[in-house]
C-alpha positions as CSV (number, residue, x, y, z in Angstrom):
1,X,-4.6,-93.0,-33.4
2,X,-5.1,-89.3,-33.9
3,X,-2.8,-86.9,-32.4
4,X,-4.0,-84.9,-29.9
5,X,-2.6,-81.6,-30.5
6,X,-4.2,-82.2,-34.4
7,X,-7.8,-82.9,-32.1
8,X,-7.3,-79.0,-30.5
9,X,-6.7,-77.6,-33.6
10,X,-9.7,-79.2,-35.7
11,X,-13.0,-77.7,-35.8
12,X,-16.4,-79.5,-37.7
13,X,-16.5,-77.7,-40.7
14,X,-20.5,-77.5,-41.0
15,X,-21.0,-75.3,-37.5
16,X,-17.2,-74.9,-36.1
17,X,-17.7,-77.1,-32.8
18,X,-15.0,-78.5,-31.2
19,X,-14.3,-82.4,-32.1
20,X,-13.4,-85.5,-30.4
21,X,-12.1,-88.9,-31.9
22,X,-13.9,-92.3,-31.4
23,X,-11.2,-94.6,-31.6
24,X,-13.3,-97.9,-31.9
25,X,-15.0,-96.5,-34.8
26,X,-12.0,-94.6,-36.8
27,X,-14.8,-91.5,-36.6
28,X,-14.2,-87.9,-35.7
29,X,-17.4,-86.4,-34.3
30,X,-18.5,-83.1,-33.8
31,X,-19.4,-82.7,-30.0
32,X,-22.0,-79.5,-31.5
33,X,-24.0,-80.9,-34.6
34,X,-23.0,-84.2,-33.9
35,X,-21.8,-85.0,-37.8
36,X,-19.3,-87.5,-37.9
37,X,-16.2,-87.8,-40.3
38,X,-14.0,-90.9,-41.3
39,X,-10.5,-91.4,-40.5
40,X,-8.9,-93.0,-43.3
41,X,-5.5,-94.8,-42.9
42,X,-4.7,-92.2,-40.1
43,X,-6.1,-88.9,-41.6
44,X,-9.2,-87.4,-41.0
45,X,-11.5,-86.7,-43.9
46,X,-12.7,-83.5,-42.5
47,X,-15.0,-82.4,-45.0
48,X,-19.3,-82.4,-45.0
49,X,-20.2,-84.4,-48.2
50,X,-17.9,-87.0,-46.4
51,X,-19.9,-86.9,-43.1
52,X,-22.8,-88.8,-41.6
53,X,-25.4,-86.6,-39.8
54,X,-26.4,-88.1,-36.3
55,X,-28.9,-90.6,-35.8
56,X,-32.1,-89.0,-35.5
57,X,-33.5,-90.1,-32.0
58,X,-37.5,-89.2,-32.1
């Protein structure tokens, strides 16, 4: 579980959106550019060669 007061203070590094944690998948994603960023062993990995880009819905 991520702390919520760590959540207000973390921004997406690629465009600076505001974030949100996805428990189920140990992700932190972007609610902007929709990149998401591993949690490992209870810290985020909050940098962009670490990230997935969305899934590209065409």
């Amino acid at each position: 579980m991520i702390d919520t007061k760590l959540l207000e203070i973390l921004a997406c590094p690629a465009c600076r959106g505001d974030v949100e944690y996805d428990a189920k998948h140990e992700k932190i994603i972007c609610t902007e550019c929709g990149r998401q960023y591993p949690v490992r062993e209870g810290i985020p990995i909050m940098l962009i060669d670490e990230s997935e880009e969305p899934p590209r819905v065409d």
